[in-house]
C-alpha positions in Angstrom: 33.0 -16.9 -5.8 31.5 -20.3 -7.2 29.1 -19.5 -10.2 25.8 -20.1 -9.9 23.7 -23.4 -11.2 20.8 -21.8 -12.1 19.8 -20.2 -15.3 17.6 -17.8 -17.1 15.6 -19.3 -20.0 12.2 -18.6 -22.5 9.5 -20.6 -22.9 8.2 -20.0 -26.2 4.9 -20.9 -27.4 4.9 -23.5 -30.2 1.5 -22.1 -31.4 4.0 -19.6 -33.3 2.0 -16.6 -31.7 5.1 -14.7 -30.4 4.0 -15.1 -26.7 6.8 -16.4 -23.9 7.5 -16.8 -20.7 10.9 -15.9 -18.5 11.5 -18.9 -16.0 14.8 -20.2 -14.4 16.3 -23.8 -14.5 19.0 -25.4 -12.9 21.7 -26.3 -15.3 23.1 -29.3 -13.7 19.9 -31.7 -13.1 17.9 -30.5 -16.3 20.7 -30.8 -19.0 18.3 -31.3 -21.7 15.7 -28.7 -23.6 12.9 -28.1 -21.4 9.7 -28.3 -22.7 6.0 -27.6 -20.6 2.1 -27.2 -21.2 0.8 -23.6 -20.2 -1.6 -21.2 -21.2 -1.2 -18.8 -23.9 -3.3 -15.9 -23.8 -3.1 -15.4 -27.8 -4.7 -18.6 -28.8 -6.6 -18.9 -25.6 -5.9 -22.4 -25.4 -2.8 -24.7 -23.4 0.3 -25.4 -25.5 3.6 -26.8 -25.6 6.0 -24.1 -24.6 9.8 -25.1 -25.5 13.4 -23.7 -24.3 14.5 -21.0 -26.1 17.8 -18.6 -25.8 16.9 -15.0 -23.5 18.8 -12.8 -26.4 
């Protein structure tokens, strides 16, 4: 069987508060580190959330 494209990743908060998210990504089109604005509950406030190895 072909292996799959699509991969597990973290977002971790850059606001250093410990708080992440589990998302998936597809390997092929998004080769680079992904990096997105959400909400982190901790700080209350949107922040940059960047890739990060699921250990």
């Amino acid at each position: 069987m072909a292996k799959t494209n699509v991969i597990q990743i973290r977002l971790v908060s850059t606001a250093d508060t410990g708080y992440f998210y589990v998302t998936k990504k597809n390997a092929r089109s998004a080769v680079g580190k992904m990096e997105v604005r959400k909400y982190d509950p901790v700080v209350r406030k949107h922040v940059t959330f960047r890739e990060a190895k699921i250990k």
